[in-house]
C-alpha positions as CSV (number, residue, x, y, z in Angstrom):
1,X,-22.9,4.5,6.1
2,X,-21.3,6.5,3.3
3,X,-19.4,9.5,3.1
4,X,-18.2,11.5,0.6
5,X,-14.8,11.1,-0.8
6,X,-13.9,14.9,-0.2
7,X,-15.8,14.9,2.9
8,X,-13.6,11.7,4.4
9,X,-10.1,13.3,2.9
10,X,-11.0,16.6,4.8
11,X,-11.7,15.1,8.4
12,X,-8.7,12.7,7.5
13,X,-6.5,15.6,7.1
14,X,-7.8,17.4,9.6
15,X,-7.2,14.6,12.2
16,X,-3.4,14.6,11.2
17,X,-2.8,18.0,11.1
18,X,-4.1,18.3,14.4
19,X,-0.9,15.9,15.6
20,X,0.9,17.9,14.2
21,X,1.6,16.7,10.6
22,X,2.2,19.8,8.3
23,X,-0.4,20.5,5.5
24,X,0.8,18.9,2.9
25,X,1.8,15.9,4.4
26,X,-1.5,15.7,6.3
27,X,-3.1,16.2,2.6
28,X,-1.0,13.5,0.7
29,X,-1.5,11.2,3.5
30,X,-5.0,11.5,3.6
31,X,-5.4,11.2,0.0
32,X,-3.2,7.8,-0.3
33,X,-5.7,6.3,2.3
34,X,-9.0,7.9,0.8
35,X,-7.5,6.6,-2.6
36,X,-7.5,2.9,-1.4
37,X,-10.9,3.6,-0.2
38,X,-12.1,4.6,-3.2
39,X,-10.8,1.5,-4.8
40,X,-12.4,-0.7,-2.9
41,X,-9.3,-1.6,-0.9
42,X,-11.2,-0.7,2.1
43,X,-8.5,-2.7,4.1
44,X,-5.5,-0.1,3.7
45,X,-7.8,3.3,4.0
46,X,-8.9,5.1,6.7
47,X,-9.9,1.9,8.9
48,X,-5.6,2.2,9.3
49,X,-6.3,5.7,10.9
50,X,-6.7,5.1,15.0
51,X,-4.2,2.8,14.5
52,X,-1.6,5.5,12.9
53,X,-2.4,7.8,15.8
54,X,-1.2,5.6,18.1
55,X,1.8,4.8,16.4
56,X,2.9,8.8,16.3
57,X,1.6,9.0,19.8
58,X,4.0,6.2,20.7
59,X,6.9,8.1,18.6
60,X,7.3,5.0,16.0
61,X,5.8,7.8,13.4
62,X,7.7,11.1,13.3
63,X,4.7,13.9,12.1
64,X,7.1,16.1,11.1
65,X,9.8,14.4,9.6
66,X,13.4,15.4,8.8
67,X,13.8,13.5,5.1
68,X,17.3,13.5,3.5
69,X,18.3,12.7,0.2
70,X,21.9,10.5,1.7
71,X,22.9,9.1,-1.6
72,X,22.9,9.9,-5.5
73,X,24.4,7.9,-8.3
74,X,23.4,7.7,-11.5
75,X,19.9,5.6,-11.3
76,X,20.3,5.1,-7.6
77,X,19.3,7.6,-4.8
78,X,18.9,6.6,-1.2
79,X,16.6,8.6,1.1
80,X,16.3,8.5,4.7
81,X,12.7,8.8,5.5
82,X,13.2,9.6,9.3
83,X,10.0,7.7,10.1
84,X,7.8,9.7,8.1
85,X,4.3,8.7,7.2
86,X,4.6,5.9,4.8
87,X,2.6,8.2,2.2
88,X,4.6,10.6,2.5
89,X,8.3,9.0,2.3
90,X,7.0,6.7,-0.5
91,X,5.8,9.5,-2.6
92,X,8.6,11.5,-2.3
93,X,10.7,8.2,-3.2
94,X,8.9,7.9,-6.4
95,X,9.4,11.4,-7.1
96,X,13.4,11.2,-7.0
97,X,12.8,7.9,-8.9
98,X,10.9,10.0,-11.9
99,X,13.3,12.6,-11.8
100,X,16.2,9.7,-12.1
101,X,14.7,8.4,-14.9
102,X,14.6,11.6,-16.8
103,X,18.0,11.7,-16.3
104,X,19.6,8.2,-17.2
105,X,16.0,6.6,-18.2
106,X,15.6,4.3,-14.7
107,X,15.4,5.5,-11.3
108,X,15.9,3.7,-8.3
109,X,15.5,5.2,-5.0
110,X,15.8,2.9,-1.7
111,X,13.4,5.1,1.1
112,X,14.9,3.9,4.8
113,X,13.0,3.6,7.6
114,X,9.4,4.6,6.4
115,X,6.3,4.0,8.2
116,X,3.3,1.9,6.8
117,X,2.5,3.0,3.5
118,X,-0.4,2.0,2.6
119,X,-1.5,0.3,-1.1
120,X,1.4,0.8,-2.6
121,X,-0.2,0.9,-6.5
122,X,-0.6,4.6,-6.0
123,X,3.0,5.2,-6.2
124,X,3.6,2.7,-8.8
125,X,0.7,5.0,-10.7
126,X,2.7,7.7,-9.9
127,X,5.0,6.8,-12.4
128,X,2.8,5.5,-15.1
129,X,0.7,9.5,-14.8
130,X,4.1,10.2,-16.2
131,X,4.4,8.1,-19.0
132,X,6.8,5.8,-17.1
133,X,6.6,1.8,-16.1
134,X,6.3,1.8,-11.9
135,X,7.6,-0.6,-9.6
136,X,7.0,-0.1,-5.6
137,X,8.0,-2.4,-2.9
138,X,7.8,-2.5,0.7
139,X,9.7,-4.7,3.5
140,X,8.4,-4.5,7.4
141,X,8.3,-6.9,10.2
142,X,7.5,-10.8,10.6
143,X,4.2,-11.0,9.9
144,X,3.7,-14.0,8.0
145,X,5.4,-17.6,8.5
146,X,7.6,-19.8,6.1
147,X,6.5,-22.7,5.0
148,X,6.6,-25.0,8.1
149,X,7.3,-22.6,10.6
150,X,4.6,-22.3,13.7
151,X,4.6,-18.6,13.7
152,X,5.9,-15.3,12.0
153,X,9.6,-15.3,10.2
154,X,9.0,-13.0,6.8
155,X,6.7,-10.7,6.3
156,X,3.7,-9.8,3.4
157,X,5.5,-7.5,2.1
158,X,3.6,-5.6,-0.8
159,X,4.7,-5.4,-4.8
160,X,2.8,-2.8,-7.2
161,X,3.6,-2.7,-10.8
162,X,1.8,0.2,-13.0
163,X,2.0,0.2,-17.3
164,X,0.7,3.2,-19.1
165,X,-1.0,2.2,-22.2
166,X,-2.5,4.3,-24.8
167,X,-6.3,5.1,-24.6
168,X,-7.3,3.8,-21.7
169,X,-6.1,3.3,-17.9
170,X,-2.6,2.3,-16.9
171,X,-2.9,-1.6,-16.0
172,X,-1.9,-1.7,-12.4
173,X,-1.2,-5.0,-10.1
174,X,-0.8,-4.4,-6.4
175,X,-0.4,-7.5,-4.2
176,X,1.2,-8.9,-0.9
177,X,3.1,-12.2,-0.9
178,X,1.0,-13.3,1.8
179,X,-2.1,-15.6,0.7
180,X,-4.4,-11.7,1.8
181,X,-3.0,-8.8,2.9
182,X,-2.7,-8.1,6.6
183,X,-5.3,-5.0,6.8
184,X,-8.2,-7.5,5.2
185,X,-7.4,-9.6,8.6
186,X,-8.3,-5.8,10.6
187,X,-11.0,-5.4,8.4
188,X,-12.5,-9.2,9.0
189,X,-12.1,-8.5,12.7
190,X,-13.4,-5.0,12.8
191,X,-16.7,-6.7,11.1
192,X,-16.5,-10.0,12.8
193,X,-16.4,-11.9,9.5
194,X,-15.2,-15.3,9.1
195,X,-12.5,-15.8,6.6
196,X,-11.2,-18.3,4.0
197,X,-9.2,-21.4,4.8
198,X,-5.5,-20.6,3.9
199,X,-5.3,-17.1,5.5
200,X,-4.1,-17.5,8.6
201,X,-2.7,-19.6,11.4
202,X,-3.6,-19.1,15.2
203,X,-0.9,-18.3,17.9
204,X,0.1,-22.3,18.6
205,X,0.8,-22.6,14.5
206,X,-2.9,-24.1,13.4
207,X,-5.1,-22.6,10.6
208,X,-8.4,-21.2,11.5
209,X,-10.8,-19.2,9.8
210,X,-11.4,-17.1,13.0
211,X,-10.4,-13.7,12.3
212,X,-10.0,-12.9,15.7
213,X,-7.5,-15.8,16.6
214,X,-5.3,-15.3,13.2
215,X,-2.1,-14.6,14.9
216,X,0.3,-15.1,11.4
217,X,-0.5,-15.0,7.9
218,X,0.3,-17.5,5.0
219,X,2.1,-17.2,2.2
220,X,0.8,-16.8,-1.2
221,X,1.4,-20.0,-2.8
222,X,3.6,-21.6,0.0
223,X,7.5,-21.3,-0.9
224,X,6.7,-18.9,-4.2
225,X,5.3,-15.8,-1.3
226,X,7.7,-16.8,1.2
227,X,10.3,-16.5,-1.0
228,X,9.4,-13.5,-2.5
229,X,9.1,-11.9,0.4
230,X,12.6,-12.2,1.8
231,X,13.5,-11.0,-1.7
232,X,12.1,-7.7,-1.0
233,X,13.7,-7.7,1.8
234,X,17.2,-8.5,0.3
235,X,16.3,-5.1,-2.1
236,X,14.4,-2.6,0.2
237,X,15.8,-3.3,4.3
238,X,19.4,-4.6,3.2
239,X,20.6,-2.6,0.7
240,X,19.7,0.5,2.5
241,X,22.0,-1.1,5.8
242,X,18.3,-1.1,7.9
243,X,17.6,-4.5,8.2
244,X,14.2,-5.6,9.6
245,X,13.6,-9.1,9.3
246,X,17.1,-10.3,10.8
247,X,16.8,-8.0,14.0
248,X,13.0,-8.6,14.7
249,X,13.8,-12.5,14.8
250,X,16.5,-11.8,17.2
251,X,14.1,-9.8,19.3
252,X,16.3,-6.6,19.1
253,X,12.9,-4.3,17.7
254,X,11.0,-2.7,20.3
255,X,7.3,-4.0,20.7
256,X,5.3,-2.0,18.5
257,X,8.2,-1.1,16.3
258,X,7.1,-0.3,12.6
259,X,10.4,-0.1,11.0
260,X,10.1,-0.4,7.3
261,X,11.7,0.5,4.1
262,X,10.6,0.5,0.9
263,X,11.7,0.9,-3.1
264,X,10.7,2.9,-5.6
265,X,11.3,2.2,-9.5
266,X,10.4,4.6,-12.8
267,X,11.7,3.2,-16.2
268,X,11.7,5.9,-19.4
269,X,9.9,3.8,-22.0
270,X,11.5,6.4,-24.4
271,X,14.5,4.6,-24.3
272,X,13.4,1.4,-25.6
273,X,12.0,3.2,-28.4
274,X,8.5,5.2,-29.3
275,X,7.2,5.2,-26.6
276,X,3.2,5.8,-28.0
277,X,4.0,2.4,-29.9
278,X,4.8,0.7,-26.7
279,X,1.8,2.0,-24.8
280,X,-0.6,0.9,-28.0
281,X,0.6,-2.3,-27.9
282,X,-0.6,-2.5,-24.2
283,X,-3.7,-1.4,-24.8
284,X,-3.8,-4.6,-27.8
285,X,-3.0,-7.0,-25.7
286,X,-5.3,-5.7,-23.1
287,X,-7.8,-5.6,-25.7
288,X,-7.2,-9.2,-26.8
289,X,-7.1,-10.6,-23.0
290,X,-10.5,-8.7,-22.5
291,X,-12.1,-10.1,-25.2
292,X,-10.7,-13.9,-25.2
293,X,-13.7,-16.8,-25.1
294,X,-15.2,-16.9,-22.0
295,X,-16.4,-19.9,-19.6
296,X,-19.4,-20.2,-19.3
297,X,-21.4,-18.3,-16.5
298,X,-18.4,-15.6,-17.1
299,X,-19.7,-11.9,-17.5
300,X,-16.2,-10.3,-18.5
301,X,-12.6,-11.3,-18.1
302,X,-10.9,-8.3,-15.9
303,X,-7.8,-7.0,-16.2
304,X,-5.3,-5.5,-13.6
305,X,-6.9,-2.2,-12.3
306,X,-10.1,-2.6,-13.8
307,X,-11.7,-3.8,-10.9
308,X,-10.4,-1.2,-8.8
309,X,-11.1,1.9,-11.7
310,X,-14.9,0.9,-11.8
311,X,-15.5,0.7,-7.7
312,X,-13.6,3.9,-7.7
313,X,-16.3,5.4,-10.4
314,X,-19.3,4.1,-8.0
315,X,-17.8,5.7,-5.2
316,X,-17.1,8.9,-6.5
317,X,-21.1,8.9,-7.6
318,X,-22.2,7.4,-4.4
319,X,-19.9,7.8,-1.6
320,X,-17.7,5.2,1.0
321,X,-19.3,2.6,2.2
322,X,-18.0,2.7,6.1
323,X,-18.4,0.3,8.9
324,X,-20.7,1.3,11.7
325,X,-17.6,0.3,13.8
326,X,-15.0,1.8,11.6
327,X,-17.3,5.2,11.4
328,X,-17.5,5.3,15.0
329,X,-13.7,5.1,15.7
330,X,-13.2,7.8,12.9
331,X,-16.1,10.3,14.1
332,X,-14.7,10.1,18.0
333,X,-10.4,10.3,17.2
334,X,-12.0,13.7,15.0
335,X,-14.4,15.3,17.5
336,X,-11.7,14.8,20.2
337,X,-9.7,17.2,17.8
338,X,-12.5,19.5,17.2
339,X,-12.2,18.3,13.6
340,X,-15.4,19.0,11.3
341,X,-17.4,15.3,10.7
342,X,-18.7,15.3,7.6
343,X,-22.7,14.1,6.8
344,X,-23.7,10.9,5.7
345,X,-24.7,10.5,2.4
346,X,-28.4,9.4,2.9
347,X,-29.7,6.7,1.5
């Protein structure tokens, strides 16, 4: 099953805007999660969207959200998000981070209580369109466990860095601190695919490769992810007095909370100097990584975004590659909408 990038961005925004989300919301929401899609980061598109309508239908996401700048100083803005799509705040956060950074060079903006935001390396990108270095981090709930621990204590929280570079395509990293990010779990259970050792552990605190019975993830490399993780925390959920971790271990969140916050960071290369010089010498060192000695039975040595920038081409030409499951959740949340469904591209 594939459909068309454009086609799946319309129903998507069509499907939010019938809740209620206002048109451009509806649109940048639906583009963040066709955008993962297209990258191949099938796990954070629109296999999230059932998922998102309950959440607004159980008030934990606010479709038309009230977002107020609170604070402004110098690099540092703090935005309250009021539960907005995670899209939405995020983008918005990156924006006031940009427009920092013009100002003083860096830009900082804490966004409190957001809502899932997807892959966060379109917001770090956001910044490197503009000739800036991105940084974008997110903090939710426990969903992982610390070393040792039987069940859930931090959680996978994402980091996305983005560096423009003259030439070519910003290089972009996006990764969780857990050992695989949670929506590759969904997307192993919405296929029934068995996973690797070192994802997961079941709900009595024992690794299994069963999708189905991974109740907490692991870290990415034990203490280092673990670690990293209530780090984020420390800069996104504390600083903005909205704590996550702290009151979901006491059991004061509601089940089904998604409280979350998340950080947005721009840095003006200009003021380290010309800033064309500084993007060439990203693309050298690129170019040296890319074309080091391989091991043998080694096609190409990839760097970060590459991957994503050539599945995106493919799928551009060709179309999404859907789940007959995923599809079928999609096609029925639309038609009960009275929502357009696109075609399938035939094969």
């Amino acid at each position: 099953m594939r459909i068309a990038a454009t086609d799946l961005q319309r129903m998507a925004e069509g499907i939010f805007a019938a809740e209620g989300v206002t048109p451009d919301h509806a649109r940048t929401w639906a583009e963040v999660l066709v955008w993962a899609n297209l990258r191949g980061v099938d796990s954070h598109g629109v296999l999230r969207i059932p998922r998102y309508l309950e959440q607004m239908a159980a008030g934990f996401i606010h479709p038309k959200p009230e977002m107020k700048l609170l604070r402004a100083a110098g690099a540092i803005a703090l935005l309250d998000a009021d539960r907005a799509p995670g899209p939405v705040a995020m983008q918005r956060a990156m924006a006031e981070a940009i427009e920092r950074a013009r100002a003083v060079h860096v830009g900082w903006c804490v966004a409190r209580d957001i809502t899932h935001a997807g892959a966060v390396g379109h917001f770090a990108l956001q910044a490197a369109e503009q000739g800036m270095a991105g940084l974008v981090m997110t903090a939710s709930i426990p969903l992982m466990a610390w070393p040792g621990s039987k069940g859930a204590v931090v959680s996978t929280n994402p980091i996305a860095i983005a560096m423009p570079a003259a030439g070519r395509a910003p290089l972009v990293i996006d990764l969780a601190t857990a050992a695989v990010a949670n929506g590759k779990v969904l997307a192993a259970k919405e296929t029934g695919a068995t996973v690797p050792p070192g994802w997961g552990l079941d709900k009595d605190g024992a690794e299994t490769t069963d999708a189905a019975r991974i109740a907490t993830l692991l870290p990415l490399g034990a203490h280092k992810g673990a670690g990293l993780s209530l780090m984020i925390e420390c800069l996104t959920s504390i600083v903005a007095m909205n704590p996550v971790i702290a009151p979901a271990l006491r059991g004061d969140l509601a089940k089904g909370d998604v409280r979350m916050n998340g950080v947005a960071i721009a840095v003006d290369l200009s003021a380290f100097g010309d800033p064309d010089a500084i993007q060439g010498e990203v693309t050298e060192v690129a170019s040296r990584i890319a074309t080091a000695p391989r091991a043998a039975g080694v096609d190409a040595l990839t760097l970060p975004g590459e991957r994503g920038d050539a599945v995106k081409a493919e799928r551009l030409a060709q179309g999404i590659p859907l789940p007959a499951g995923t599809w079928a959740k999609l096609k029925a949340e639309a038609e009960k909408r009275g929502v357009a469904v696109p075609h399938a591209i035939p094969n």
